[in-house]
OpenMM code with the backbone's topology and positions (N, CA, C; nanometers):
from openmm import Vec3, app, unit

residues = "UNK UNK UNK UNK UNK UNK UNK UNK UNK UNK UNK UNK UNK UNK UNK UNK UNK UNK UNK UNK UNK UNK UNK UNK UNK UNK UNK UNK UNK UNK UNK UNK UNK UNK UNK UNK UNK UNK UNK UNK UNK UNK UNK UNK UNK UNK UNK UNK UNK UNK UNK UNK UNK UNK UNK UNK UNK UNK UNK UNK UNK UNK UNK UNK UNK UNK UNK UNK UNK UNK UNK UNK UNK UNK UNK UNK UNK UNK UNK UNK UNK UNK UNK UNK UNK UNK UNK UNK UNK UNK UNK UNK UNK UNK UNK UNK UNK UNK UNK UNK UNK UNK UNK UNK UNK UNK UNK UNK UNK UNK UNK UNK UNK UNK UNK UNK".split()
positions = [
    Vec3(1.7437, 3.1971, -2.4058),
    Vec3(1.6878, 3.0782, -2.3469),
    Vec3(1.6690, 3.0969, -2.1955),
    Vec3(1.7686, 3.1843, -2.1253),
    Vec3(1.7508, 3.2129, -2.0123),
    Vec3(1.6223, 3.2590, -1.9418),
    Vec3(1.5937, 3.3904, -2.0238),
    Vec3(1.4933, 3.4730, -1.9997),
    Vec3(1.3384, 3.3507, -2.0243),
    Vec3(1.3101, 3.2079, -2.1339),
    Vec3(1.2414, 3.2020, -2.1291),
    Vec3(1.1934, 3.1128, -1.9805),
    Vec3(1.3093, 3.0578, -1.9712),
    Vec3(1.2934, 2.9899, -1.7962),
    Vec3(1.2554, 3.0945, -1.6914),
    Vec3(1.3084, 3.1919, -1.7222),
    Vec3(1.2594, 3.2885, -1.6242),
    Vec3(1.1062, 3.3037, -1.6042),
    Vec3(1.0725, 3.3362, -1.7170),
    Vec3(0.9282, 3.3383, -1.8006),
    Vec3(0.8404, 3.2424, -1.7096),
    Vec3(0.8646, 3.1572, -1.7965),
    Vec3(0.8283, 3.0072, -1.7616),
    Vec3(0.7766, 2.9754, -1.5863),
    Vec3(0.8889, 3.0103, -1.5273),
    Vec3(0.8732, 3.0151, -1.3803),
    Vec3(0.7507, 3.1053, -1.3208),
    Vec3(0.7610, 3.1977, -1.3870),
    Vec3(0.6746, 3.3331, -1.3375),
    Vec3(0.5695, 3.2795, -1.3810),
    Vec3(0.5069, 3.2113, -1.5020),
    Vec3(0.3859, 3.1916, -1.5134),
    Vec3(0.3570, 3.1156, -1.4727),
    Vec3(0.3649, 3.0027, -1.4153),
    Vec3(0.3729, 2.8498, -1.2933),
    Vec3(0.3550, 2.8899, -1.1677),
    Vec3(0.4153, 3.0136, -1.1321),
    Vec3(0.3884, 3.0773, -0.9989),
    Vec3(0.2883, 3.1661, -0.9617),
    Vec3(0.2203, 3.2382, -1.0542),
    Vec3(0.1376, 3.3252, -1.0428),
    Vec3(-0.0189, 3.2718, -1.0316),
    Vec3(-0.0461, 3.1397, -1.0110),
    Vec3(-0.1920, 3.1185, -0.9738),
    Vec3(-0.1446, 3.0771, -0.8521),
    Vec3(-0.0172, 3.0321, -0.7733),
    Vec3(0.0110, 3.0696, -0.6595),
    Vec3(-0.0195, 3.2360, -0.5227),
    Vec3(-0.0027, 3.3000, -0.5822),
    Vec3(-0.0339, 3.4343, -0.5715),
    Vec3(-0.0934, 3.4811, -0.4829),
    Vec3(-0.1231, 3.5103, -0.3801),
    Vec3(-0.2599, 3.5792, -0.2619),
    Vec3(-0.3175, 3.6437, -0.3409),
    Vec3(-0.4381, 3.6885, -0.4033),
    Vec3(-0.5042, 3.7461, -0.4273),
    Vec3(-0.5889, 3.8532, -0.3216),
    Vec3(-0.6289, 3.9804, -0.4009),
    Vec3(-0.6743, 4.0645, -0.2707),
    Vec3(-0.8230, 4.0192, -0.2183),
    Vec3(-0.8381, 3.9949, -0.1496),
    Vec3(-0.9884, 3.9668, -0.0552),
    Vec3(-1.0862, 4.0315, -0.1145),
    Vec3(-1.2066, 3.9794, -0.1746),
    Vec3(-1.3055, 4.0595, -0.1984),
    Vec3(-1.3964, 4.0459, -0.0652),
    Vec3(-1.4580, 4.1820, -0.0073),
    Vec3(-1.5188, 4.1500, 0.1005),
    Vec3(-1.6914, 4.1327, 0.0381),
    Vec3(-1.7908, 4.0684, 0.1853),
    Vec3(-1.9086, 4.0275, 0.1526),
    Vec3(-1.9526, 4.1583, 0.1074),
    Vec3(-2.0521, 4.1103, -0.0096),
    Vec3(-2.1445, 4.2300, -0.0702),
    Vec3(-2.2550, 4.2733, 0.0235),
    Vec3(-2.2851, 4.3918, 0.0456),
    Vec3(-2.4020, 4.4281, 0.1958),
    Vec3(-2.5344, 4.2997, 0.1761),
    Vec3(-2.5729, 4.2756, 0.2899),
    Vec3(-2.7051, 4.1599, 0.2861),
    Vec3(-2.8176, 4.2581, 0.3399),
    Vec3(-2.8951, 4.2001, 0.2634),
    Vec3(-3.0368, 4.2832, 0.2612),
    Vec3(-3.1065, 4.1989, 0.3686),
    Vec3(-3.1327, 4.1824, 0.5182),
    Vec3(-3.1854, 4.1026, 0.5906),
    Vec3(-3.3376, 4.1310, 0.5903),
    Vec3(-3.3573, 4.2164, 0.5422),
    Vec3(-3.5280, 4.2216, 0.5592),
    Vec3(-3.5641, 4.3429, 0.4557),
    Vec3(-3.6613, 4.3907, 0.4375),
    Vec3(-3.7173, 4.4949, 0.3580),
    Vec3(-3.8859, 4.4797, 0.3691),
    Vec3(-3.9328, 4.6027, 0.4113),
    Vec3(-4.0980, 4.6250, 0.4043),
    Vec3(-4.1352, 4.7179, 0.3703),
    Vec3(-4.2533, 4.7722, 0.3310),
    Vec3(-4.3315, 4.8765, 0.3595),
    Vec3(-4.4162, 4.9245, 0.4427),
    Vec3(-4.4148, 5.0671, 0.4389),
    Vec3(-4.5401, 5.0837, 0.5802),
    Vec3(-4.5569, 5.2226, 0.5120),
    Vec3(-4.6904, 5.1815, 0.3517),
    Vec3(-4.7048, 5.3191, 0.3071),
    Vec3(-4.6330, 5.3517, 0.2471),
    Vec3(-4.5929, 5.4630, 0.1948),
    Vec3(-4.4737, 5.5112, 0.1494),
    Vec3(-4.2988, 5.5076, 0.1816),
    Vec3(-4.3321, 5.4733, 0.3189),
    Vec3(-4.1909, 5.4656, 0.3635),
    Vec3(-4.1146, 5.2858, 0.3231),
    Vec3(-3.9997, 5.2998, 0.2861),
    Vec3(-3.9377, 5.1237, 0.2973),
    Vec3(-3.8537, 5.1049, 0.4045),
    Vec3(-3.8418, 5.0133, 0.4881),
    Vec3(-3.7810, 4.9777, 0.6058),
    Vec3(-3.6922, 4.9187, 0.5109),
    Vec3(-3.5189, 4.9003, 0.5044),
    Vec3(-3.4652, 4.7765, 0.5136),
    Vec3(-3.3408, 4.7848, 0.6134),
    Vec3(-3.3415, 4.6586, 0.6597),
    Vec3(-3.1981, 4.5825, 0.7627),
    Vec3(-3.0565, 4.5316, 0.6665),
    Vec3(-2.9774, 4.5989, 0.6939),
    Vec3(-2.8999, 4.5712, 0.6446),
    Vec3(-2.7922, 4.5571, 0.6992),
    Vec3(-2.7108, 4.3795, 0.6554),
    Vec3(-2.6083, 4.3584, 0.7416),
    Vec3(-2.4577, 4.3531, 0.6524),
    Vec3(-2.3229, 4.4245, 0.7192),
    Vec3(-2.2511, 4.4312, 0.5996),
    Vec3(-2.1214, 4.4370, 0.6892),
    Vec3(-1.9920, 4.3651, 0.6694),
    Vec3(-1.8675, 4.3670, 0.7398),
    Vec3(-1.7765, 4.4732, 0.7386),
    Vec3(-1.8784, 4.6459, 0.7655),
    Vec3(-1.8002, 4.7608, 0.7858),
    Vec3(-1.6817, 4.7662, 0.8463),
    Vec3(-1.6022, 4.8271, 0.8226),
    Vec3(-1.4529, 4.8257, 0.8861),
    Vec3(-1.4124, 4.9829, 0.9201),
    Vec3(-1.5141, 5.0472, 0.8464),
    Vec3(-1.4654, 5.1967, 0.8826),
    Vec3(-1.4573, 5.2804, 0.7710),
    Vec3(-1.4114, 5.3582, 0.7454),
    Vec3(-1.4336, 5.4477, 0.6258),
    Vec3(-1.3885, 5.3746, 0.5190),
    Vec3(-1.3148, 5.3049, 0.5156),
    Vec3(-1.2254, 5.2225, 0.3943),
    Vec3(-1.3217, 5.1362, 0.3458),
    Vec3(-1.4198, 5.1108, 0.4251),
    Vec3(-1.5005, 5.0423, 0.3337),
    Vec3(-1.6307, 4.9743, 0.4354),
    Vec3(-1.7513, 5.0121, 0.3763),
    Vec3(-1.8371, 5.0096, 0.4573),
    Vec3(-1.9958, 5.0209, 0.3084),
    Vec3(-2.0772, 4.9858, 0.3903),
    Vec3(-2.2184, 4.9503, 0.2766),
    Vec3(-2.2493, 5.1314, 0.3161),
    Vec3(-2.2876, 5.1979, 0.2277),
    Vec3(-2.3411, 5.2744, 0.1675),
    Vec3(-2.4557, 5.3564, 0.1146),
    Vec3(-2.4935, 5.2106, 0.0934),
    Vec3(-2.6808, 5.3056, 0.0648),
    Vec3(-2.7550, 5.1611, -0.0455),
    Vec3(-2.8945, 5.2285, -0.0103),
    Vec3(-2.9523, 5.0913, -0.0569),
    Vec3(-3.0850, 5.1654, -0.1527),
    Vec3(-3.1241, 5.0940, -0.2685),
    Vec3(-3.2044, 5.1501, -0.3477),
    Vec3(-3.3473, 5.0854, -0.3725),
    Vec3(-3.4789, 5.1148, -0.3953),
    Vec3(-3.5420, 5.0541, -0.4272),
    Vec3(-3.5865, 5.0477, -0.5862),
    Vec3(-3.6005, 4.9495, -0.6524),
    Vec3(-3.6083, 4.9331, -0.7831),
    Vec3(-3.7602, 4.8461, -0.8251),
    Vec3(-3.8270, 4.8984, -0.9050),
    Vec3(-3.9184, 4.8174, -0.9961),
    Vec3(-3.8831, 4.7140, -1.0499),
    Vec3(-3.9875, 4.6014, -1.0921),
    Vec3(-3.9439, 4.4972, -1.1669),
    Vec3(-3.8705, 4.5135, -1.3038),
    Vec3(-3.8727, 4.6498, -1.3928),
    Vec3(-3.8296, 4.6636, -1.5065),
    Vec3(-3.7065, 4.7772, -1.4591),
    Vec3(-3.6369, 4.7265, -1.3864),
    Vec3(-3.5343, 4.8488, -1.3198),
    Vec3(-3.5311, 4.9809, -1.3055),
    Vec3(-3.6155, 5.0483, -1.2812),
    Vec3(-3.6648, 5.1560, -1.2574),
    Vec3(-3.6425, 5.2008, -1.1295),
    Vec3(-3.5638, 5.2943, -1.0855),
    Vec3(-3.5317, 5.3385, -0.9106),
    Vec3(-3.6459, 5.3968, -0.9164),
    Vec3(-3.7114, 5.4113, -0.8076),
    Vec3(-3.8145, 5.4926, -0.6734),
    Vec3(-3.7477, 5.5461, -0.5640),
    Vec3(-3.6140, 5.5243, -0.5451),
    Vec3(-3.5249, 5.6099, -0.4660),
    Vec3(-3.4142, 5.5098, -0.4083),
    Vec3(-3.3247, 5.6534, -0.3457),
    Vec3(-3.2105, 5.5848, -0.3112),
    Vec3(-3.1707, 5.6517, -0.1699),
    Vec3(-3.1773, 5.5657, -0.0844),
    Vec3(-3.1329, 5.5764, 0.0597),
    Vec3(-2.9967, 5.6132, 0.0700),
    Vec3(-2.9038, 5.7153, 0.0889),
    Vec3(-2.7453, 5.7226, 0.1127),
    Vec3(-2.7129, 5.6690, 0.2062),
    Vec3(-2.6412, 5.6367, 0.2739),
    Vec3(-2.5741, 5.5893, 0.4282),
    Vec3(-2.4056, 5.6258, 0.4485),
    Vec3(-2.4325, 5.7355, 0.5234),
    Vec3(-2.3458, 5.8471, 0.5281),
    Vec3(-2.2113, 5.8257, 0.6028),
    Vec3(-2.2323, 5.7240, 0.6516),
    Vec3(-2.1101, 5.6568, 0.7424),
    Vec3(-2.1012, 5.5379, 0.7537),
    Vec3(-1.9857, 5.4717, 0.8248),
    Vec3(-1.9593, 5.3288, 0.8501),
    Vec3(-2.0722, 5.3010, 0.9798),
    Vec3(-2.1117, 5.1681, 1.0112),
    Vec3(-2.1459, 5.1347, 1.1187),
    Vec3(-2.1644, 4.9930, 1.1786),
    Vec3(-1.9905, 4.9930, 1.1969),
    Vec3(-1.8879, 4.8963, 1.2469),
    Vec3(-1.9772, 4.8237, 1.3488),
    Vec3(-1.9629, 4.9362, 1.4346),
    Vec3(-2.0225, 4.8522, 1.6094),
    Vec3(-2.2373, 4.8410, 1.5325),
    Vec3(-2.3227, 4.8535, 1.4710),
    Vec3(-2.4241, 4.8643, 1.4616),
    Vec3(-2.4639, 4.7383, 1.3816),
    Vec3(-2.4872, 4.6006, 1.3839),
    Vec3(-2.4698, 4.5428, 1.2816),
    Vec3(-2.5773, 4.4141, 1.3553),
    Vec3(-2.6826, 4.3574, 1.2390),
    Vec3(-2.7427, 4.4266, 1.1064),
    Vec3(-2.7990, 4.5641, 1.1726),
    Vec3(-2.8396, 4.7029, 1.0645),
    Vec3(-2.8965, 4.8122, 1.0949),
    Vec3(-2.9984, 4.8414, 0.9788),
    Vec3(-3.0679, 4.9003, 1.0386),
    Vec3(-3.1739, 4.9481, 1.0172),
    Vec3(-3.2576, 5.0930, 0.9582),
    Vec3(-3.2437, 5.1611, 0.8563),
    Vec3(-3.2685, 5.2479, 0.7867),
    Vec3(-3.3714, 5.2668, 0.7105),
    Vec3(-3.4172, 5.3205, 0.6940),
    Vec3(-3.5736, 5.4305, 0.5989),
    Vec3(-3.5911, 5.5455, 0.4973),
    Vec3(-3.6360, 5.5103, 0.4240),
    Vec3(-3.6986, 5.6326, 0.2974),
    Vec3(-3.8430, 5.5989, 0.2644),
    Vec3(-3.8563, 5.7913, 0.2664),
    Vec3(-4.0189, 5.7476, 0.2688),
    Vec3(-3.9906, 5.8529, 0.0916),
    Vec3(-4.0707, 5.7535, 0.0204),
    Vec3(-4.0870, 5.7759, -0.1143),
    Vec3(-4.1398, 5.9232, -0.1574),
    Vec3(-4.1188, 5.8975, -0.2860),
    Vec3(-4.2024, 6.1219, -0.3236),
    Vec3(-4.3454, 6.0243, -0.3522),
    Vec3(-4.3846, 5.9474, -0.3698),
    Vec3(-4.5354, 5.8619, -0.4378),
    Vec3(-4.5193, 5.7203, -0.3858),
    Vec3(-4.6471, 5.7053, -0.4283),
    Vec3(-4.6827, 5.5203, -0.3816),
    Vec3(-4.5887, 5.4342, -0.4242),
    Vec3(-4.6295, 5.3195, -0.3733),
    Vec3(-4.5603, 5.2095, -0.4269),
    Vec3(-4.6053, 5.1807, -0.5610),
    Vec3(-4.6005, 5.1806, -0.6840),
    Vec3(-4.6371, 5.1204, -0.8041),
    Vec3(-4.6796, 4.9957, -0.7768),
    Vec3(-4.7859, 4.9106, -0.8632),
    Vec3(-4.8766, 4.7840, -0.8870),
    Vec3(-4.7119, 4.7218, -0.9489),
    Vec3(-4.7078, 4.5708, -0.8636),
    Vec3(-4.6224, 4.5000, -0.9373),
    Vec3(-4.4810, 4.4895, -0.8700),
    Vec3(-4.3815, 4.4146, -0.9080),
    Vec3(-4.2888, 4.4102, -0.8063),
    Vec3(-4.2499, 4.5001, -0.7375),
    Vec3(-4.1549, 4.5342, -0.6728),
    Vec3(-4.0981, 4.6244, -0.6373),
    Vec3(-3.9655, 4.5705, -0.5010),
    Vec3(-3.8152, 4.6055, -0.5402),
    Vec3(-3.7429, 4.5324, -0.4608),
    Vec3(-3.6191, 4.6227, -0.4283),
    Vec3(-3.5470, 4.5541, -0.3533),
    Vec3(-3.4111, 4.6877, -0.3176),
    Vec3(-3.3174, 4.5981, -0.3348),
    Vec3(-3.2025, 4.6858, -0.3621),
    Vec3(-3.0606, 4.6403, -0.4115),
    Vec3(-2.9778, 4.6965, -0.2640),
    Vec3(-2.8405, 4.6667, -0.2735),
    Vec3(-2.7591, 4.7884, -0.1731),
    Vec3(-2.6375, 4.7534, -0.2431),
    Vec3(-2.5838, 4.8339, -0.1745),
    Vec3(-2.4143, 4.8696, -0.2165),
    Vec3(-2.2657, 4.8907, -0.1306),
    Vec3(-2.1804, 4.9153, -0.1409),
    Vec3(-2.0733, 4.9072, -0.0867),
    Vec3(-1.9597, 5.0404, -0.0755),
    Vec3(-1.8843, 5.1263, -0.0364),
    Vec3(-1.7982, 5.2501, -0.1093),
    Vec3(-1.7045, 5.1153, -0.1818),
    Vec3(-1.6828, 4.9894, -0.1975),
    Vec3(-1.5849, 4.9512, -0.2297),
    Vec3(-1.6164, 4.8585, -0.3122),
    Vec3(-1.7067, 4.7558, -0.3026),
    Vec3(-1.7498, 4.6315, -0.4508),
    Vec3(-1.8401, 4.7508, -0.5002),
    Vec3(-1.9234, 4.8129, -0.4708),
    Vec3(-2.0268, 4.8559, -0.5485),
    Vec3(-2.1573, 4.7913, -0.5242),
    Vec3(-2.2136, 4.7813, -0.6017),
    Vec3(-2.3748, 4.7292, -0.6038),
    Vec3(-2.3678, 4.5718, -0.6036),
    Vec3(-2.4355, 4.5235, -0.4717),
    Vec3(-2.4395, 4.3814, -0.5207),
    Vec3(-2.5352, 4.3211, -0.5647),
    Vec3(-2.5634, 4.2159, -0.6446),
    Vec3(-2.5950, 4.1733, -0.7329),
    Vec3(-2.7477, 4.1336, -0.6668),
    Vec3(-2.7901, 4.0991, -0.5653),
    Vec3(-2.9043, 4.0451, -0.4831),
    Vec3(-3.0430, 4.1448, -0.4882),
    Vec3(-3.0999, 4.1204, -0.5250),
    Vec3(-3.2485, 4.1858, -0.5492),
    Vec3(-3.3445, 4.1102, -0.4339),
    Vec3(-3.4117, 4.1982, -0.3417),
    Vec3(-3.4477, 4.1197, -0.2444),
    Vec3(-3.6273, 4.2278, -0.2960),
    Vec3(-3.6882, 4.0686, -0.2906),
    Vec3(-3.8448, 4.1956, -0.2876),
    Vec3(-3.8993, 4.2394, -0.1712),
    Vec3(-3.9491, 4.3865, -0.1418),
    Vec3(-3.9937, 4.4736, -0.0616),
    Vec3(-4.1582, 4.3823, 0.0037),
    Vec3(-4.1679, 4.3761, 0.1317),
    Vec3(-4.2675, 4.2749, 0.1685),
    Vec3(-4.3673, 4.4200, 0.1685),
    Vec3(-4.4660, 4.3645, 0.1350),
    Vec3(-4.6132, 4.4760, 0.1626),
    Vec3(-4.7326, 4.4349, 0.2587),
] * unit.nanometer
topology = app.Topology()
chain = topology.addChain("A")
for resn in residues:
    res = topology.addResidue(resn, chain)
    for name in ("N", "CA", "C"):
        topology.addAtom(name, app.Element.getBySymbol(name[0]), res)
């Protein structure tokens, strides 16, 4: 009977709990074209290697990548920034939009379309 008070307690207390911080997913502040190349701005609460946005992709309306920008470092003090890939081919007829990502949530969920 002891142990189930024990129990009992622990599960009453645990939506008490701190939970760990999920930080903001990178924001896509802008995205264009100029030709083959895609401009996008991207603003994201880098902290340093531990966790910082990453790289940003451009995708078709039927999810299809056209490429993927890496972003090779943090850039804490640089914020929003500004990065480029110039494609192997055109832009395809029809949507076309970029995602980005995180070393730490991963891909966030925001599909922003590429302005032409």
């Amino acid at each position: 009977m002891k142990h189930m008070y024990a129990l009992l307690l622990l599960l009453l207390t645990l939506p008490a709990l701190p939970l760990p911080a999920r930080a903001d997913a990178p924001e896509i502040v802008a995205a264009r074209a100029e030709g083959q190349t895609i401009h996008v701005t991207l603003a994201h609460p880098d902290t340093g290697w531990d966790h910082y946005a990453d790289g940003w992709e451009v995708v078709t309306g039927d999810g299809r990548s056209l490429g993927l920008r890496v972003l090779a470092h943090p850039h804490v003090n640089e914020q929003p920034f500004t990065r480029s890939l110039r494609l192997d081919a055109p832009l395809p007829d029809g949507p076309v939009s970029v995602r980005a990502r995180c070393n730490v949530d991963g891909w966030g969920e925001a599909l922003v379309p590429v302005d032409r």
